[in-house]
C-alpha positions as CSV (number, residue, x, y, z in Angstrom):
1,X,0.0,0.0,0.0
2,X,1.3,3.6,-0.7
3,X,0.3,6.8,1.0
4,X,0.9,10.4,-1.1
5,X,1.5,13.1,1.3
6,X,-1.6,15.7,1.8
7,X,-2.3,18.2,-1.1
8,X,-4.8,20.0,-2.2
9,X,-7.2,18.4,-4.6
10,X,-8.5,19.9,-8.2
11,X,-12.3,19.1,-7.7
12,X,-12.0,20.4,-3.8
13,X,-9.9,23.0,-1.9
14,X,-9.7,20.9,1.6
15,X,-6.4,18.4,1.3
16,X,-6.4,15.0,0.4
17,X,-4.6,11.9,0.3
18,X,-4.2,9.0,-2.3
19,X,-4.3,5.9,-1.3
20,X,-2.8,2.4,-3.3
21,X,-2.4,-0.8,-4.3
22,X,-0.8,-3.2,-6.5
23,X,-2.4,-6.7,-7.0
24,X,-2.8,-9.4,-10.0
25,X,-5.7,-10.3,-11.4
26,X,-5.0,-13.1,-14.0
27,X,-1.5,-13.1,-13.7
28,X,-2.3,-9.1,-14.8
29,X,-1.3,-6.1,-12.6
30,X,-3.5,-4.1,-11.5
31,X,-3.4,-0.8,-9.5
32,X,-6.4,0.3,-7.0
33,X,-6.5,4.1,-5.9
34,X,-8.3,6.5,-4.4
35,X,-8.4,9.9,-3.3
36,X,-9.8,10.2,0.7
37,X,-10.4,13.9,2.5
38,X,-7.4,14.5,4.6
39,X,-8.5,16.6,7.8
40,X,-6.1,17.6,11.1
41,X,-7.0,18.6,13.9
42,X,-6.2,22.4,12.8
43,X,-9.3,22.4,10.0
44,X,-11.8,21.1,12.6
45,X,-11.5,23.7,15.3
């Protein structure tokens, strides 16, 4: 699995992370991602 650091999306202007994964399908590799809302403590005060 591979973590970016936080930065600040295109579609939204709170950070983000991506998250990842390699895997084979079918003797195929394959990559899963996905972008998840990245909050700290500081942005829910």
């Amino acid at each position: 699995m591979h973590v970016t650091k936080p930065y600040l999306s295109i579609n939204e202007v709170m950070p983000c992370v991506t998250l990842s994964v390699e895997t084979r399908l079918q003797g195929k590799r394959c990559v899963l991602c996905g972008d998840i809302d990245w909050m700290t403590d500081d942005l829910l005060d």
